[in-house]
N, C-alpha and C positions, 0 to 999 in steps of 0.2 A: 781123069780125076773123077771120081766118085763122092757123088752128092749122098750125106747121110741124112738119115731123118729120125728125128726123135719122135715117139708115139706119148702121148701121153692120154693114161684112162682115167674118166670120169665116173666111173660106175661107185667108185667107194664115197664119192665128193657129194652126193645128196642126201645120204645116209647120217653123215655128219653135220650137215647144213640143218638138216628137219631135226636132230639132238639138240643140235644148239636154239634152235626156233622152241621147242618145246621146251627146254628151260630158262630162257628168255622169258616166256608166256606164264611160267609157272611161278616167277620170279615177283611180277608185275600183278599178278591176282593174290599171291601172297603179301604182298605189299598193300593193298586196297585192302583186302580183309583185315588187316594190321590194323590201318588207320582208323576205318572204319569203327573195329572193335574198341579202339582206344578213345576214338569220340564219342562212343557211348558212355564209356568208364569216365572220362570227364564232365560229361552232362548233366550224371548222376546227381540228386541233392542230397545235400547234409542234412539230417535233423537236427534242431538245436536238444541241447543233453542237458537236461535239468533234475534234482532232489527235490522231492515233495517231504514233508509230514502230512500223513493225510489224519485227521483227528475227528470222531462224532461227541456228541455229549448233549446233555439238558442244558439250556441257558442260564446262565446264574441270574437270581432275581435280584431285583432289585437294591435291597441296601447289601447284595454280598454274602449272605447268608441262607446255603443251601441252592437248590434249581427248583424251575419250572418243568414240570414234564407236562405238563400241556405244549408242551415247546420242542423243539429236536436240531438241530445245528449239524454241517458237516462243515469243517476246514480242510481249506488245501492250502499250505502253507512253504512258502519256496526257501527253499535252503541254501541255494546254490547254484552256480552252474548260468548258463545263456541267459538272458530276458526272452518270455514266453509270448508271442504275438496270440490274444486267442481268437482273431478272427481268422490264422489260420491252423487254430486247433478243434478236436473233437474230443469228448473224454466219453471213454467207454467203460459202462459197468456193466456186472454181472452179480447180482443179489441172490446168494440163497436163502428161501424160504424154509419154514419149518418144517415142512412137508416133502423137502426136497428138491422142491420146484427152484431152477435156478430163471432168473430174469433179467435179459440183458436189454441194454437201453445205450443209446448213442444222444448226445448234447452233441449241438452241432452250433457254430457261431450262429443259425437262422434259426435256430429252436423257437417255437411259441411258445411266451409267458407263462410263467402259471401262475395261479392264484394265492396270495399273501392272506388278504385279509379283505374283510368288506365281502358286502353283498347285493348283489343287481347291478343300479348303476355304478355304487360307489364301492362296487370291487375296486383291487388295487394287485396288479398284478409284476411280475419281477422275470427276466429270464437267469436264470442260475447258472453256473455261479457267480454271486458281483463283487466287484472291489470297491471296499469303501477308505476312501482315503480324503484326510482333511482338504488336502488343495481341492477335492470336486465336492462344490456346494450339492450337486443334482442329487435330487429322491432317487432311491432302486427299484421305486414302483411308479408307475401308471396306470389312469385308469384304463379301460377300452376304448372308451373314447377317444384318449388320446394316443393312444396304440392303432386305432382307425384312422387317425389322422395322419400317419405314417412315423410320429416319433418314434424316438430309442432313448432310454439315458446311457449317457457316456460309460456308465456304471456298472453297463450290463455288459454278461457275456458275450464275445461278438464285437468288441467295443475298447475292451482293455490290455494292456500289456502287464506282465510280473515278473518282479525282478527280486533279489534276494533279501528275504525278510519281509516281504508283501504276500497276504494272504485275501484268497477269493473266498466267498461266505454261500453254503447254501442254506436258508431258514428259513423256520417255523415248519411243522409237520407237513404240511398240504406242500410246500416249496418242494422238500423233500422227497415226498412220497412219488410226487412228479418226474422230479430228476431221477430215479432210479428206477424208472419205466413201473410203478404202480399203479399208474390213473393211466387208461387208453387216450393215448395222445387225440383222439379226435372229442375228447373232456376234456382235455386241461385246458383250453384256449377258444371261445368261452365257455367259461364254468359251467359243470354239471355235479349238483351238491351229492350226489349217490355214488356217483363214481369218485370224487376224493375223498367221503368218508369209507367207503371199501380198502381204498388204498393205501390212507391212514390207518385199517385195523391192518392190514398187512404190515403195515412197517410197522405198529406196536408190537403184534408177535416179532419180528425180525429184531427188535431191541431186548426185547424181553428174552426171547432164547441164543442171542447175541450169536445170529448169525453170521457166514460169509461173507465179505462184500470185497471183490476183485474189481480191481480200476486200473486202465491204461490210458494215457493220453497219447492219443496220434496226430503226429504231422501231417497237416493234408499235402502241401505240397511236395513232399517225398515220400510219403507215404509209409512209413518210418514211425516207432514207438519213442516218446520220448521220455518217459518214464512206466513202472508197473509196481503197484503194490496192492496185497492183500490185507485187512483188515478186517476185526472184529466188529459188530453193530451195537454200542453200547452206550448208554447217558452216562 
């Protein structure tokens, strides 16, 4: 009787082993990379989306009749859309001068004050923009004093939230000229009387030849524009 024997080869059997290992391998790092990339797309933050009217002008005097241009007003006025947290907003402008000269400036929820009115001790200073609204009895200024002492009024930027049909105020010329990067921020806070009438005759020309004035508010913690518009600079 004759014993048979079956042969069987291995030589093709690792070639196919090491195929399937490497797509296996390639499988499982494309998976990770997947996930990976997908938890970053979900981590991402929203900006909240909001409409501004943004509005300059002289203040109207007193009984109604005509303005003040010893005086200068900018409104941001909410139209619509999310409630604006602004201690975690920045509003960024870009001011062009008559000359050309374009001047950007960032408001930042920790801006220093600048000057309203008053002089020495009994300056009275504001950080811009503020919401005035009946429920908040508090002043939107301070002196330095009390500004050293570590207050804030609720009032101030850095401090409020807006929602549709609420509008933030920046006033009086020297407020203004501040906010729009014309006084060197190492003057506005405390007061240096040369450096905000400089800054003051710049924003006069700036109204009088009724400038540029480009404005974006960004979300800090997305880092995201929540609105932009451009405006003329006019009483």
């Amino acid at each position: 009787m004759m014993n048979s024997k079956i042969l069987y080869k291995d030589s093709a059997v690792s070639p196919v082993i090491g195929v399937l290992l490497m797509l296996v391998v390639t499988i499982i790092i494309a998976a990770i990379v997947s996930g990976f990339a997908g938890g970053l797309a979900g981590s991402q933050q929203k900006a909240p989306q909001a409409s501004f009217d943004i509005k300059t002008q002289y203040p109207v005097v007193t009984n109604g009749v005509g303005y003040e241009t010893t005086g200068f007003d900018l409104f941001f006025t909410h139209k619509g859309g999310d409630t604006i947290n602004s201690k975690d907003t920045q509003i960024i402008t870009w001011l062009t001068l008559p000359n050309g000269t374009v001047v950007k400036h960032t408001q930042t929820p920790t801006s220093v004050a600048a000057r309203t009115s008053g002089t020495g001790a009994t300056a009275k200073y504001t950080r811009f923009p503020y919401f005035r609204d009946s429920m908040l009895s508090a002043s939107q200024s301070l002196t330095a004093a009390q500004i050293a002492a570590g207050q804030e009024s609720p009032v101030w930027w850095g401090q409020v939230s807006i929602s549709t049909g609420q509008a933030v105020r920046v006033s009086t010329k020297s407020g203004v000229a501040a906010f729009l990067g014309l006084i060197d921020s190492t003057k506005v806070y405390p007061y240096d009387a040369t450096a905000y009438n400089d800054g003051i005759e710049l924003l006069n020309q700036s109204i009088t030849n009724k400038t540029k004035l480009d404005v974006k508010w960004l979300d800090i913690p997305s880092q995201k524009y929540i609105f932009e518009k451009s405006i003329q600079m006019e009483g």
